[in-house]
C-alpha positions as CSV (number, residue, x, y, z in Angstrom):
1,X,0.0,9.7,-25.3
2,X,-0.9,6.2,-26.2
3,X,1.5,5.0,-23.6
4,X,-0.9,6.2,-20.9
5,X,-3.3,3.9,-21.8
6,X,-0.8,1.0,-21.5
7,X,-1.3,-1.5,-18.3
8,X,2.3,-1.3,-17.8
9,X,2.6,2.2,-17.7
10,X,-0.5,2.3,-15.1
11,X,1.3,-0.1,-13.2
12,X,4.3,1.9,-12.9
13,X,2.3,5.1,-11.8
14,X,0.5,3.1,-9.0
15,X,3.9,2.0,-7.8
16,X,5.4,5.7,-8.1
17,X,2.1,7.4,-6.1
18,X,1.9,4.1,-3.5
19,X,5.8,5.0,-2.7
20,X,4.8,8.5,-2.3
21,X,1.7,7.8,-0.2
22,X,3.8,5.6,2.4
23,X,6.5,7.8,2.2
24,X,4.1,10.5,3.5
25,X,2.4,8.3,6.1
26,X,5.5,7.1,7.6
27,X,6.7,10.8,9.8
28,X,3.0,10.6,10.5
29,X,2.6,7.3,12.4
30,X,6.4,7.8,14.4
31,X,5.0,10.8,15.3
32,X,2.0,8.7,16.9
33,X,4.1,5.9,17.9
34,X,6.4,8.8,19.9
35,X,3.1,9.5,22.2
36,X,3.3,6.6,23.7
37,X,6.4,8.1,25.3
38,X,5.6,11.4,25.9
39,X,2.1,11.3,26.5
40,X,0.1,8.6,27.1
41,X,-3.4,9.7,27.4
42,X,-3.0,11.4,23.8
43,X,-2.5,8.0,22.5
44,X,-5.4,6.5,23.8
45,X,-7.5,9.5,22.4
46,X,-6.1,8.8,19.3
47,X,-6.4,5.0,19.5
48,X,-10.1,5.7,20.0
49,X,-10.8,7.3,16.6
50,X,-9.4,4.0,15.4
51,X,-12.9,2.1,15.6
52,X,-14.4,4.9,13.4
53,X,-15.5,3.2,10.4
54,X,-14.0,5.9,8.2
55,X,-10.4,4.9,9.9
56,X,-11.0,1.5,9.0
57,X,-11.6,1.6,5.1
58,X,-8.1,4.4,5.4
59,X,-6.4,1.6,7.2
60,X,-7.6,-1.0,4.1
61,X,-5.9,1.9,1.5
62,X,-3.0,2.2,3.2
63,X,-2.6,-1.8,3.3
64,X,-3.8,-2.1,-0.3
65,X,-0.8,0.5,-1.0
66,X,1.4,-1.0,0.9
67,X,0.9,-4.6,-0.8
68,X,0.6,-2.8,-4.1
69,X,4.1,-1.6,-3.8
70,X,5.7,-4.5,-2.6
71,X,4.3,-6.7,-5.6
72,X,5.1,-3.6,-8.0
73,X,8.6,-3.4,-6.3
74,X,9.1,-7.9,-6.7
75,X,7.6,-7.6,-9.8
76,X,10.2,-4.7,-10.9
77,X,13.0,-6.9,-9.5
78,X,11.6,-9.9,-11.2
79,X,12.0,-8.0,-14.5
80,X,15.7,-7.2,-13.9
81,X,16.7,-10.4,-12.7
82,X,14.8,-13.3,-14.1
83,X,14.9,-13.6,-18.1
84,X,12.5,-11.4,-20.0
85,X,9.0,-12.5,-20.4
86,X,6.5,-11.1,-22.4
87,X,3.9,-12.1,-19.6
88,X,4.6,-8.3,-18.0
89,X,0.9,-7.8,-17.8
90,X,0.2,-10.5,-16.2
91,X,2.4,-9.9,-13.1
92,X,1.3,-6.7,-12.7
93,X,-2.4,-7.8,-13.0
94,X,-1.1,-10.4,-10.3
95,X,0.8,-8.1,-8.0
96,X,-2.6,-6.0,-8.5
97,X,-4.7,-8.8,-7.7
98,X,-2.0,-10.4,-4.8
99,X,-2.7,-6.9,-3.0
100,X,-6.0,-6.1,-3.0
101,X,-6.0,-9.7,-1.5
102,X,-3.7,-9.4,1.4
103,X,-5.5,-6.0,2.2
104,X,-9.5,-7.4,1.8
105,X,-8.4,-10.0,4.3
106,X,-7.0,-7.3,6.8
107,X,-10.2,-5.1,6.4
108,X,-12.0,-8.4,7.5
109,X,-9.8,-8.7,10.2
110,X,-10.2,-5.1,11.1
111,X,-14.0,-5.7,10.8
């Protein structure tokens, strides 16, 4: 259990439930997108809830685990392709770090 305590292996689980998490979202928001087809005042309705404040700090999770899985995913592919480093921990501190950058500055935008 000594593992679990290991920034690698935290790493790894934040890549495994950020895949999950957009993997759920994703039915979600073409089932959104899809009222813009079939009914149009629905969308708007929904668009409105968008200024919630609530909607906007979900929006900054969903970015955060968006960019957290891309940097997990080219940090992954760095590790299989590039010669082995021991600096592991420091890309995934740096894909950590990378994404809670790129979503800050689209919650400021948002703001």
């Amino acid at each position: 259990m000594r593992y679990r305590n290991h920034p690698l292996w935290w790493a790894y689980l934040v890549h495994r439930v950020s895949g999950l998490a957009l993997a759920l979202f994703l039915p979600v928001h073409f089932l959104v997108l899809a009222q813009a087809l079939t009914a149009p005042e629905r969308l708007d309705r929904f668009l409105a809830l968008t200024e919630n404040p609530a909607v906007k700090l979900a929006e900054f999770a969903l970015v955060f685990g968006l960019a957290v899985h891309m940097f997990g995913g080219l940090r992954l592919l760095a590790l299989e392709w590039l010669p082995w480093t021991p600096r592991q921990k420091t890309l995934a501190a740096g894909a950590t770090a990378l994404s809670f950058l790129v979503s800050t500055t689209f919650l400021m935008q948002a703001i």
